[in-house]
C-alpha positions in Angstrom: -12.1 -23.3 -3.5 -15.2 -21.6 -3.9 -18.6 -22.4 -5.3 -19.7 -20.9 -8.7 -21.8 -17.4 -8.8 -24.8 -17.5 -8.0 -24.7 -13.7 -9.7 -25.4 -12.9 -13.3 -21.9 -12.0 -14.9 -22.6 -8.3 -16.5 -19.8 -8.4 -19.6 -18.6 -5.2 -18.0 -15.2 -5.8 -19.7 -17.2 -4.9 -23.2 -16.8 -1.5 -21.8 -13.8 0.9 -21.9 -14.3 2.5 -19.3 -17.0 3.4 -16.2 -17.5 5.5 -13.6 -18.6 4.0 -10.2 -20.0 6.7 -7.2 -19.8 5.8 -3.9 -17.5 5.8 -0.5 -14.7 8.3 -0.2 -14.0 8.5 -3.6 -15.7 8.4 -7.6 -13.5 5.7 -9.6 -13.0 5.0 -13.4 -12.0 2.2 -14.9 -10.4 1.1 -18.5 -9.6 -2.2 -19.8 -6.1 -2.6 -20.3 -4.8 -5.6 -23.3 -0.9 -6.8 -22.9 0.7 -9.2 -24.1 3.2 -12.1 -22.7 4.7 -13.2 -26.6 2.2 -14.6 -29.0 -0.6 -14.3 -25.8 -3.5 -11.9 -24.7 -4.2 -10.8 -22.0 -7.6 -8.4 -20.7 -7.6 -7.0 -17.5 -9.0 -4.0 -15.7 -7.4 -0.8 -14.1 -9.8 1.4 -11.4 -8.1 4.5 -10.4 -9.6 7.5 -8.8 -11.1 10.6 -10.6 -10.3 13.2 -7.7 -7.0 12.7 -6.9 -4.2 15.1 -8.5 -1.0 13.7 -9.1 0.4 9.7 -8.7 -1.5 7.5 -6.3 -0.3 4.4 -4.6 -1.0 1.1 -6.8 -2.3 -2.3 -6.4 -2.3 -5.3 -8.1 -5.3 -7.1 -7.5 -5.3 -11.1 -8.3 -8.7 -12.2 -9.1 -10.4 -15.5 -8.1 -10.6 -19.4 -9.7 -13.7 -17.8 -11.9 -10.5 -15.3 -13.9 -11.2 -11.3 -14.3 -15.2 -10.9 -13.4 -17.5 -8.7 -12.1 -16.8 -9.5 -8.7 -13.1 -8.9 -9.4 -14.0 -5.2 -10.8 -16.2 -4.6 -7.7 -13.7 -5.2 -4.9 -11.0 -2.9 -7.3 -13.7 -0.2 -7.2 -13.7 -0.6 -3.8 -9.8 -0.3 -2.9 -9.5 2.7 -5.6 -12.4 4.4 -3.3 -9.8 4.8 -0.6 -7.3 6.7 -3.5 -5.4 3.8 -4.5 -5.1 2.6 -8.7 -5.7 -1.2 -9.3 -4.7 -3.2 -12.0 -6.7 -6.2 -11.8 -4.3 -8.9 -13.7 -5.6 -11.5 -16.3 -3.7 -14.7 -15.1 -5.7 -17.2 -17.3 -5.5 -14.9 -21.0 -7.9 -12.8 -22.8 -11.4 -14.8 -23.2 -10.7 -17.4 -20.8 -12.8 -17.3 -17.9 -14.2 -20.4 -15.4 -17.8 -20.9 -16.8 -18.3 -22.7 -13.0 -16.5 -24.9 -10.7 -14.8 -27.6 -12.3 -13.9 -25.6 -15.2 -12.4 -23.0 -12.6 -10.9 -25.6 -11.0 -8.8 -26.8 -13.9 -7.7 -23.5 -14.7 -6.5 -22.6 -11.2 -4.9 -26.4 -10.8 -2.3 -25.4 -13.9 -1.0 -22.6 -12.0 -1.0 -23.8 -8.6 1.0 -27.0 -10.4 3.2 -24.7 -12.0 4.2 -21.7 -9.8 6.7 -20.9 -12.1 4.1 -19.6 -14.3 1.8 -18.6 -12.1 4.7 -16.1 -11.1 5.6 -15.0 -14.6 2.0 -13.6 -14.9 2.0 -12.4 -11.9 4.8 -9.9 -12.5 3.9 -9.2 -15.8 0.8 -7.7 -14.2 3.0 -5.9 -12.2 4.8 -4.3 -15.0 1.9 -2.9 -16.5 0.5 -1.4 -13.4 3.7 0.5 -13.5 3.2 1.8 -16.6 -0.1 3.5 -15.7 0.2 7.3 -15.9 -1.7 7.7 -12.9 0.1 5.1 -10.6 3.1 6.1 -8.6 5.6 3.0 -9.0 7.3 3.4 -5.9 4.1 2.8 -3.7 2.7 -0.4 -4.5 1.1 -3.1 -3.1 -0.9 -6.6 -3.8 -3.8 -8.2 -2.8 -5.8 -11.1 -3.9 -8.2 -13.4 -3.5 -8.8 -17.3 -3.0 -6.7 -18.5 -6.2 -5.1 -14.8 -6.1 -4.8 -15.0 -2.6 -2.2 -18.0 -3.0 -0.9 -15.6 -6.2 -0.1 -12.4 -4.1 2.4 -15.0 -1.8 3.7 -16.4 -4.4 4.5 -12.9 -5.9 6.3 -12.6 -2.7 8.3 -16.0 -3.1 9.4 -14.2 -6.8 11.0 -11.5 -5.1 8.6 -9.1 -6.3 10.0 -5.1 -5.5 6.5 -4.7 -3.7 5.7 -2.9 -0.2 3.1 -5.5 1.1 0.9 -8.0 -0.4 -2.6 -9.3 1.1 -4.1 -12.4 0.8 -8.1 -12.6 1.2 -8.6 -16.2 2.3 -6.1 -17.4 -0.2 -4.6 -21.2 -0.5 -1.2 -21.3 2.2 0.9 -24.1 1.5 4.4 -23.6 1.2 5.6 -25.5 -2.1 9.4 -24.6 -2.0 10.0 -23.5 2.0 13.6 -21.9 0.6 11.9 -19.4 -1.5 10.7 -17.5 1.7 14.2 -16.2 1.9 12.9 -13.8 -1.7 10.7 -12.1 -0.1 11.2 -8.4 0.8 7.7 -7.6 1.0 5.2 -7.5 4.3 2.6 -10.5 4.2 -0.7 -10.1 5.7 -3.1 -13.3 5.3 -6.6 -12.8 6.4 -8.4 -16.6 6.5 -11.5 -18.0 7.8 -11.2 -19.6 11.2 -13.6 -22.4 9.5 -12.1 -22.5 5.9 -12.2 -26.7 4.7 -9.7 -25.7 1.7 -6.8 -24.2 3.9 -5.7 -27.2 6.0 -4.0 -27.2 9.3 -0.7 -28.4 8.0 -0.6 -25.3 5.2 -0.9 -23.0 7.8 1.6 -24.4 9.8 4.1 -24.6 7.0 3.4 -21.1 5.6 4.4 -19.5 9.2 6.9 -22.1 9.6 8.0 -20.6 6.1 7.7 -16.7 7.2 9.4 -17.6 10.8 12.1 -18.9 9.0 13.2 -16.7 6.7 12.2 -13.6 8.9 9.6 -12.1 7.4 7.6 -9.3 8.7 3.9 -11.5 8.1 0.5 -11.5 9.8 -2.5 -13.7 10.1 -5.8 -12.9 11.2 -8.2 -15.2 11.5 -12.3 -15.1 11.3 -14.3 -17.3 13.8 -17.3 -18.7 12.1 -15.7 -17.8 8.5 -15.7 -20.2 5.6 -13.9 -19.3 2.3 -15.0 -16.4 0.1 -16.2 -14.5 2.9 -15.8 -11.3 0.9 -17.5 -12.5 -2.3 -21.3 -12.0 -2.0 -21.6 -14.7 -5.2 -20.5 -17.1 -2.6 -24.2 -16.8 -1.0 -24.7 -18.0 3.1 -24.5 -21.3 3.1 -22.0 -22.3 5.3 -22.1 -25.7 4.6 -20.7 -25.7 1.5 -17.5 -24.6 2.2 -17.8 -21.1 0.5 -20.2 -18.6 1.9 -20.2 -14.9 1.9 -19.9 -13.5 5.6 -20.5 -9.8 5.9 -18.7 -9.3 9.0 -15.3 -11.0 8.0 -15.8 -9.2 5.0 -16.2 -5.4 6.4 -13.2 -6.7 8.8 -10.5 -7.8 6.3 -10.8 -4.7 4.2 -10.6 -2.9 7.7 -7.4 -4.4 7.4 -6.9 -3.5 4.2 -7.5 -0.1 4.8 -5.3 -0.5 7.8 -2.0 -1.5 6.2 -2.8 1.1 3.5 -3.0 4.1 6.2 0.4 2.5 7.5 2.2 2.0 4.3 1.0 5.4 2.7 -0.4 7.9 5.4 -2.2 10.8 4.4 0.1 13.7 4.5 
C-alpha cells in the first residue's frame, strides 16, 4: 500500500497533449478514451518526438491512487529512453483514489477479482497496439504497487508480451497453476523492508515462477520500504511507504537494463 500524496494533483489529463524536455529524449503526450462496453476509460500515452519510425511500447499500470500525475511522470520518463507508453485506466474515466482508504477500496475490487483486473489489463494492451507510433511486436509492461501486482497478473493471462516489471508491486500467488500462462520474462524489483509484501508472497510467487519455469528475477533494496520510486510517498520510513532515491535511480537502472537487452540499439 502506499500513503496518499503529499503532492498537489495538476489535472494534467484536462490537457490533450504536452511536451516534456529533459533526459535523452523530448516526449509528448495525448489522452487516449476507450471503451470496455457501456464503460470509459481515460488514460495517457507518452511517446517520443525524435524518433522516426515504430518504437518499442509499454504498458504502464498506475498505482492504488488510478491515472495521476505521478503515473504521467514516470511514462515521461520511460518514453525519454525511446520507448511509447500507454499508461492504462484500470478503475474508468473519473474515478480516481481521493486518499487512502478510498484507494484502498478501489484496488481491493481488483485484487479480489483478478479476472477483471486482467480484462483491463489487456484491453490496455490492445489499445497500445493501436498507436501509430508503437511497434506491436516489441512490447513490454511495467507497473507499480497496485500495477505492480497488475503487470504479473498480465503475465498469469497469457499476455503476448516480451517482459513485464513490477516496481514494488503486491506478490502473492492467487492461482499457483496459472504460472504455466506465462510466456513473458518477470522482473520484480521490491524493497528489502517493504511491510505490505510478506514473506510468505514472496515465497509463493518464486515457488510459482520455479515451478512453471519461468525466466523471472528479483532484486531486492536494503533499507527500502514501498513506493520507493514515488516522491509523493515523502521519507518517512516509518510509515510503510517512503520515497528512496537510491532504490529509485536503481530499479529504473533496471529498467533501462532489460530495455537495452530486449531492444538494443542497432
Amino acid at each position: 500500500m502506499m500513503i496518499a500524496r503529499t503532492m498537489l494533483m495538476v489535472g494534467f489529463l484536462l490537457a490533450a497533449t504536452s511536451v516534456a524536455s529533459g533526459g535523452a529524449m523530448a516526449v509528448k503526450s495525448r489522452t487516449v478514451e476507450y471503451k470496455i462496453g457501456d464503460q470509459s476509460f481515460e488514460g495517457v500515452f507518452v511517446y517520443p518526438v525524435t524518433s522516426k519510425g515504430k518504437v518499442p511500447g509499454v504498458l504502464m499500470v498506475h498505482n492504488w491512487l488510478g491515472v495521476s500525475d505521478e503515473t504521467k511522470r514516470q511514462a515521461e520518463r520511460m518514453a525519454r529512453l525511446g520507448l511509447a507508453v500507454f499508461a492504462v485506466d484500470v478503475y474508468g474515466k473519473g474515478v480516481r483514489a481521493k486518499g487512502a482508504q478510498d484507494a484502498m477500496a478501489l484496488a481491493g475490487k481488483f485484487k479480489g477479482n483478478r479476472k477483471l483486473f486482467r480484462e483491463r489489463l489487456l484491453r490496455g494492451l490492445e489499445i497500445l497496439r493501436e498507436q501509430k507510433e508503437v511497434d506491436p511486436a516489441r512490447i513490454v509492461a511495467a507497473g507499480y504497487c497496485f500495477g505492480g501486482t497488475g503487470v504479473i497478473e498480465l503475465a498469469r493471462a497469457g499476455a503476448d508480451v516480451l517482459a513485464v516489471v513490477s516496481f514494488h508491486g503486491g506478490l502473492d500467488s492467487p492461482n499457483p497453476a496459472d504460472g504455466k500462462n506465462i510466456k513473458a520474462k518477470v522482473v520484480a524489483l521490491q524493497g528489502a523492508d517493504d511491510p505490505y509484501v510478506k514473506a510468505a508472497d514472496i515465497a509463493a510467487f518464486q515457488s510459482e515462477m520455479r515451478t512453471h519455469g519461468v525466466d523471472w528475477q528479483m532484486t531486492v533494496y536494503g533499507g527500502a520500504v514501498h513506493s520507493f520510486t514515488d516522491i509523493g510517498a515523502g521519507s518517512d520510513v516509518k510509515t510503510g511507504a517512503a520515497y528512496n532515491p537510491k532504490a529509485d535511480e536503481r530499479s529504473f537502472a533496471a529498467f533501462t537494463d532489460l530495455i537495452s537487452e530486449l531492444f538494443p540499439k542497432k
